[in-house]
Backbone as a chain_set.jsonl record, in Angstrom:
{"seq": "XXXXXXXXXXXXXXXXXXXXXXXXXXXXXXXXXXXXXXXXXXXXXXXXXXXXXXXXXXXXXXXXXXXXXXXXXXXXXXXXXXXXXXXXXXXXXXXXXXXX", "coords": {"N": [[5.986, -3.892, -22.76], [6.958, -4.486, -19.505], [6.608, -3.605, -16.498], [9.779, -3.783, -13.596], [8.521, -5.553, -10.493], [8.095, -3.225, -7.602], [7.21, -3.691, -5.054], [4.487, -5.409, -3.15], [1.082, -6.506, -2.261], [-1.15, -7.319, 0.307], [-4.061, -8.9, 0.303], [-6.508, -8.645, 2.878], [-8.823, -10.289, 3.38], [-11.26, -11.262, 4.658], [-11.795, -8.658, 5.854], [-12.536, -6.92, 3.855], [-14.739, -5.653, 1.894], [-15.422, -5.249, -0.788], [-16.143, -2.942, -2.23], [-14.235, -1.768, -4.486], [-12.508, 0.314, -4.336], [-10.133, 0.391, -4.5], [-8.902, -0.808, -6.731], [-9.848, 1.189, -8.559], [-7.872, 2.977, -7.589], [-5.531, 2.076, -8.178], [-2.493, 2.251, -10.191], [-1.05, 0.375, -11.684], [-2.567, -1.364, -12.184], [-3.039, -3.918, -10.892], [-5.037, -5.038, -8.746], [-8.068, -5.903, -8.73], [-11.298, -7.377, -8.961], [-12.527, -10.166, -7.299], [-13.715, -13.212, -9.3], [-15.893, -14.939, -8.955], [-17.849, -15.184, -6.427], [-17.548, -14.631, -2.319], [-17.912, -15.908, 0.779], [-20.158, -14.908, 1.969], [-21.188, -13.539, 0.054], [-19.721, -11.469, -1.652], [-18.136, -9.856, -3.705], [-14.786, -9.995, -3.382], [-11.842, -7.977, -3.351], [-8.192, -8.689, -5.283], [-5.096, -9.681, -5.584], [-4.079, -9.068, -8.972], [-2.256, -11.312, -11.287], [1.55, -11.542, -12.161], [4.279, -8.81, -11.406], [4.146, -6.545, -11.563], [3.278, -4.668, -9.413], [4.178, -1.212, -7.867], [4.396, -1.022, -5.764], [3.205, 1.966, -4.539], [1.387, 2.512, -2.563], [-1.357, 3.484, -3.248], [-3.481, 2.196, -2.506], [-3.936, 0.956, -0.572], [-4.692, 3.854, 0.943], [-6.839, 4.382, 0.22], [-8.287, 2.922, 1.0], [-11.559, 1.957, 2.821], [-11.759, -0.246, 4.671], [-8.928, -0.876, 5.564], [-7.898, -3.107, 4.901], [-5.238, -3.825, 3.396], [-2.64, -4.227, 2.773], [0.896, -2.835, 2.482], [4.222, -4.178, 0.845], [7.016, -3.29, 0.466], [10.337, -3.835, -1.308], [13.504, -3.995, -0.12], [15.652, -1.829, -0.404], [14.379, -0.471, -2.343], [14.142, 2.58, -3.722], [12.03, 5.529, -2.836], [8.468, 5.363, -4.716], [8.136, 8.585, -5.737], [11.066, 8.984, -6.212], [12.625, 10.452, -5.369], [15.4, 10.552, -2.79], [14.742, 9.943, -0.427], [13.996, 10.764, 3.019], [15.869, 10.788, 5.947], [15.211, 10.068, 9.319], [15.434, 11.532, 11.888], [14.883, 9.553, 15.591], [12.217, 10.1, 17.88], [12.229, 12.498, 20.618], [12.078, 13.705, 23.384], [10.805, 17.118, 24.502], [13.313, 19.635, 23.964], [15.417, 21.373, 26.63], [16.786, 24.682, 27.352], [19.376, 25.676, 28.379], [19.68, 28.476, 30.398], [22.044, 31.254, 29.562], [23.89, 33.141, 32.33]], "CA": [[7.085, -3.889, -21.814], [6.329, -4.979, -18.514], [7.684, -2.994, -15.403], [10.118, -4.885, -12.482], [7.531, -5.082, -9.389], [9.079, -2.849, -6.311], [7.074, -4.824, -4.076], [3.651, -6.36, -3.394], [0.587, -5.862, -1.337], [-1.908, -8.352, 0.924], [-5.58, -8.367, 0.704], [-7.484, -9.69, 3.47], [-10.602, -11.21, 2.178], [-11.749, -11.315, 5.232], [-11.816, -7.512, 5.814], [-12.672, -6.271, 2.383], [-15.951, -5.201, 1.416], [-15.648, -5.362, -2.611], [-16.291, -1.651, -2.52], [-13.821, -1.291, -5.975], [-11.839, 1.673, -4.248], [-8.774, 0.161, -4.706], [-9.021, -1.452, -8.173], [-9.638, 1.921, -9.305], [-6.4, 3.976, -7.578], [-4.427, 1.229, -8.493], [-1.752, 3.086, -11.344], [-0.546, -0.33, -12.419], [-4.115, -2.008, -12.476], [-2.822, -4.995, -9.934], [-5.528, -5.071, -8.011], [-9.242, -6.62, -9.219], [-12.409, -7.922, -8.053], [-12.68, -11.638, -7.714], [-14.61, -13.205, -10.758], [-16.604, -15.209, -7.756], [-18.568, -14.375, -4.81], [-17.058, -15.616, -1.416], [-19.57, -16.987, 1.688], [-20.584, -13.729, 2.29], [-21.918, -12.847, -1.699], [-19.065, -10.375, -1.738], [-16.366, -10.269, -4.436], [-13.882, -8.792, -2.711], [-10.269, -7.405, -3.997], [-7.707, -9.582, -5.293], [-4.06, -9.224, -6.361], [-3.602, -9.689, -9.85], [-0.876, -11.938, -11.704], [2.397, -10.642, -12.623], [5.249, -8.662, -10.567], [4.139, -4.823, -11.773], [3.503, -4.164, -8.317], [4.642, -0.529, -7.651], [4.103, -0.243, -3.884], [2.682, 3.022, -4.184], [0.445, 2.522, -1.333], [-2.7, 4.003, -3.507], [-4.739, 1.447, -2.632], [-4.223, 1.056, 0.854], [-4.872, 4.819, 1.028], [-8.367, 4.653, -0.244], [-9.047, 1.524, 1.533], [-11.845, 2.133, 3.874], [-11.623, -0.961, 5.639], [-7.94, -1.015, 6.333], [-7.944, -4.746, 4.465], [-4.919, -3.755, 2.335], [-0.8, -4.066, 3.307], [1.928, -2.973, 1.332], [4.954, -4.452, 1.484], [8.273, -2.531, -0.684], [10.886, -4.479, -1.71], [14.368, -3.922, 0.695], [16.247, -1.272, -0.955], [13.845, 0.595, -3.582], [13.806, 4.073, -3.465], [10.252, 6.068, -2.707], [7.81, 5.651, -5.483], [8.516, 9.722, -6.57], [12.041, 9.118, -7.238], [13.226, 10.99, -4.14], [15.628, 9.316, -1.981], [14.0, 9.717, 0.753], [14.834, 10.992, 4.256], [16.21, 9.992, 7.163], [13.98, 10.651, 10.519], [15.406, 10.726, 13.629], [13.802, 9.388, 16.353], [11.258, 10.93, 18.094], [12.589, 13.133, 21.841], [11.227, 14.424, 24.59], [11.787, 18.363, 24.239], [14.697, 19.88, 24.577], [15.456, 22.275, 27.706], [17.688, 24.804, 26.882], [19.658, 26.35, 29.912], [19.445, 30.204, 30.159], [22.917, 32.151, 29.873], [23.44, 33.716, 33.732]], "C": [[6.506, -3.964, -20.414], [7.508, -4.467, -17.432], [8.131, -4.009, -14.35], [9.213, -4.422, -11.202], [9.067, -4.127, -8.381], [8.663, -3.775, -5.27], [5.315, -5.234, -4.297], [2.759, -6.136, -2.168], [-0.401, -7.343, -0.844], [-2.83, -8.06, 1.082], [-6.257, -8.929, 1.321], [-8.962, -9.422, 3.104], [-11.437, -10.554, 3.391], [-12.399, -9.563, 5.687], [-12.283, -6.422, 4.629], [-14.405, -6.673, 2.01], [-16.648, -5.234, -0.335], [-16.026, -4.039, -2.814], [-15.593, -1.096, -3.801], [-13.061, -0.101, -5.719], [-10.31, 1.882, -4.813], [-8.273, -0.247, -6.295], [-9.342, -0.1, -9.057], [-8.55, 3.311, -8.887], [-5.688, 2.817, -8.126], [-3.667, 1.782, -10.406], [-1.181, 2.342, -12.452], [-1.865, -1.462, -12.916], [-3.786, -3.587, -12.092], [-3.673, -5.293, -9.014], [-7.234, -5.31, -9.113], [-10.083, -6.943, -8.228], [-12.226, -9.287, -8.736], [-14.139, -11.794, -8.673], [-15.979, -13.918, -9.809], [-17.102, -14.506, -6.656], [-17.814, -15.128, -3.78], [-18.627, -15.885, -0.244], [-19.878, -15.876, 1.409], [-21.584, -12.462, 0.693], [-21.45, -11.635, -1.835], [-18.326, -10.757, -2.934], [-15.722, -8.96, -4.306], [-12.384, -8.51, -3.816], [-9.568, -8.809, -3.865], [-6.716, -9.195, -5.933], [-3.983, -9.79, -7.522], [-2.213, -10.797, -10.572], [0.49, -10.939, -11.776], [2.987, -10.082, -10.951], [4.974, -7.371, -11.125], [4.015, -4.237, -10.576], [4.193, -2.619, -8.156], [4.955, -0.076, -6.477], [3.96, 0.893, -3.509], [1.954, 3.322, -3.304], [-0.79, 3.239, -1.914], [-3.896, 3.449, -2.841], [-4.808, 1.154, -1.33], [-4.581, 2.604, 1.445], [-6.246, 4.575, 0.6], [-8.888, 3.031, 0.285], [-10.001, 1.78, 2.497], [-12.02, 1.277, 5.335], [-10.293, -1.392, 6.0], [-7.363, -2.423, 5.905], [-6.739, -4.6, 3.818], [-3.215, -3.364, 3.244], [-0.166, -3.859, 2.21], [3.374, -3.172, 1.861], [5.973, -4.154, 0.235], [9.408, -3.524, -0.39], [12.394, -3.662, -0.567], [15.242, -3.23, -0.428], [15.868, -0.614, -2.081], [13.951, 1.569, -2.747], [11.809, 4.32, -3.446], [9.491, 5.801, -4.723], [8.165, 7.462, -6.413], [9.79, 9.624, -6.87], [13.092, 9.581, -5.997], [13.939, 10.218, -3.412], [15.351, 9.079, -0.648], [14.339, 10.563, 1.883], [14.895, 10.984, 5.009], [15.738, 10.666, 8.038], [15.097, 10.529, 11.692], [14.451, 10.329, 14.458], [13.617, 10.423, 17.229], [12.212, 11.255, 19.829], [11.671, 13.451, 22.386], [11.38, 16.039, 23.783], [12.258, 18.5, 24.914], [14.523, 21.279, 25.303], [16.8, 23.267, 27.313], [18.202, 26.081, 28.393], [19.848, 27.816, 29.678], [20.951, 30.615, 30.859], [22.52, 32.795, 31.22], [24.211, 34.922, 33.451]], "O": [[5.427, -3.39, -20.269], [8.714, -4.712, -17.405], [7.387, -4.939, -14.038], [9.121, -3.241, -10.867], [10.292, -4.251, -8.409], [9.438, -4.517, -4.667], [4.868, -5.354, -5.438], [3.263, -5.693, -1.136], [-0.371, -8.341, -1.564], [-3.053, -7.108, 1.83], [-6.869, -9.845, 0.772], [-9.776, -8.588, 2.706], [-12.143, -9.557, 3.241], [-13.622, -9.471, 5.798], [-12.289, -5.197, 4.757], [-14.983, -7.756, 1.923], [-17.779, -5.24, -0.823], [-16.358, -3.945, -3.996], [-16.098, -0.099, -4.317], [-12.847, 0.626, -6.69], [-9.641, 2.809, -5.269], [-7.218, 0.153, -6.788], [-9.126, -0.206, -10.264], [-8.41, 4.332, -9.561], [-4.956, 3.381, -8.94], [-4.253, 1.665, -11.482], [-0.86, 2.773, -13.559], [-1.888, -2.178, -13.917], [-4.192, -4.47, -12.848], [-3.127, -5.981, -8.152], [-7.296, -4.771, -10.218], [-9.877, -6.887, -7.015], [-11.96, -9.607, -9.894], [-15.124, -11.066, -8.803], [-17.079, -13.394, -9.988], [-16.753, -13.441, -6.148], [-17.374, -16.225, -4.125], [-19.834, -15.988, -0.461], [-19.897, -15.75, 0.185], [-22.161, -11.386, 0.536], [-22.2, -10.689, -2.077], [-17.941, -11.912, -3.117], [-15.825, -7.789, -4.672], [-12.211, -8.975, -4.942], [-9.824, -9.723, -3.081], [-6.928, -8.42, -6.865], [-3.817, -11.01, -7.495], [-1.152, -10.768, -9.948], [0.442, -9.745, -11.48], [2.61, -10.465, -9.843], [6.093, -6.862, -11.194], [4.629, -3.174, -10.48], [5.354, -2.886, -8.468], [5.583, 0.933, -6.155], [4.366, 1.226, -2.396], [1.765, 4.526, -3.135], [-1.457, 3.725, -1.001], [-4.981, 3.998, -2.648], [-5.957, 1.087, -0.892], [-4.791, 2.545, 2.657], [-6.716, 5.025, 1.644], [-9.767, 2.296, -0.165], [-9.354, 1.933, 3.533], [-12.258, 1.663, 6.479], [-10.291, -2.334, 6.793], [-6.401, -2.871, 6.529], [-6.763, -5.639, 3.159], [-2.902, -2.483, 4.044], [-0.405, -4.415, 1.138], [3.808, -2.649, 2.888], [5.79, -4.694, -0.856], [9.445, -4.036, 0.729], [12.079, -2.515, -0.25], [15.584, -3.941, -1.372], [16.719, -0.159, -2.845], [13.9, 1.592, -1.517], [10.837, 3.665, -3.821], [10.129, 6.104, -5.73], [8.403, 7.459, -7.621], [10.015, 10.185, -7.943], [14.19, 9.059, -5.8], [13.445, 9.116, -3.174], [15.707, 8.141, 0.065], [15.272, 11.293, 1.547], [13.792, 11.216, 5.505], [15.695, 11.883, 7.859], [15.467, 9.487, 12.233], [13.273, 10.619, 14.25], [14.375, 11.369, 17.442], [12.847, 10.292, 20.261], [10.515, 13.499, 21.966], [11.942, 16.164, 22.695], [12.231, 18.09, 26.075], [13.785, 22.169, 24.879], [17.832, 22.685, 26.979], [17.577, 26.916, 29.047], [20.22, 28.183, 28.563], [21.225, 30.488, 32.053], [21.344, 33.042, 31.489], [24.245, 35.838, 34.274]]}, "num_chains": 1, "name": "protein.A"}
């Protein structure tokens, strides 16, 4: 059985080291080392086939070079299940006038 992706992540080549950090948080195992070397005699990260995608952000979390985007699908809920919750935006602080 094959899960519906939530969304889908971007690996720049160019930025990626082949370090394997990601290929082993990865929960759905979407993420690989290329079977090739590129100029550089790296084989860096590479998204696998398929739509399992979870957009858990594991793998951009243990990325140390920052090479790694995730991008969630417009209207999933969080990865835990939670529906999430709403932020306000950020204020100055607030002054609060002193009873006379």
């Amino acid at each position: 059985m094959t899960s519906k992706g939530r969304g889908r992540i971007r690996i720049d080549a160019e930025r990626c080291k082949g370090c394997g950090l990601c290929v082993a948080a990865c929960p759905k195992g979407q993420v690989r080392l290329a079977r090739g070397v590129d100029g550089r005699g790296i084989r860096v990260a590479e998204v696998g086939e398929g739509e399992r995608c979870s957009a858990c952000g594991s793998c951009f979390a243990v990325c140390p070079d920052v090479a790694i985007t995730v991008y969630r699908k417009v209207g999933t809920p969080p990865v835990d299940g939670s529906p999430g919750r709403r932020q306000s935006p950020k204020r100055g602080p607030r002054h609060r006038k002193q009873a006379a």
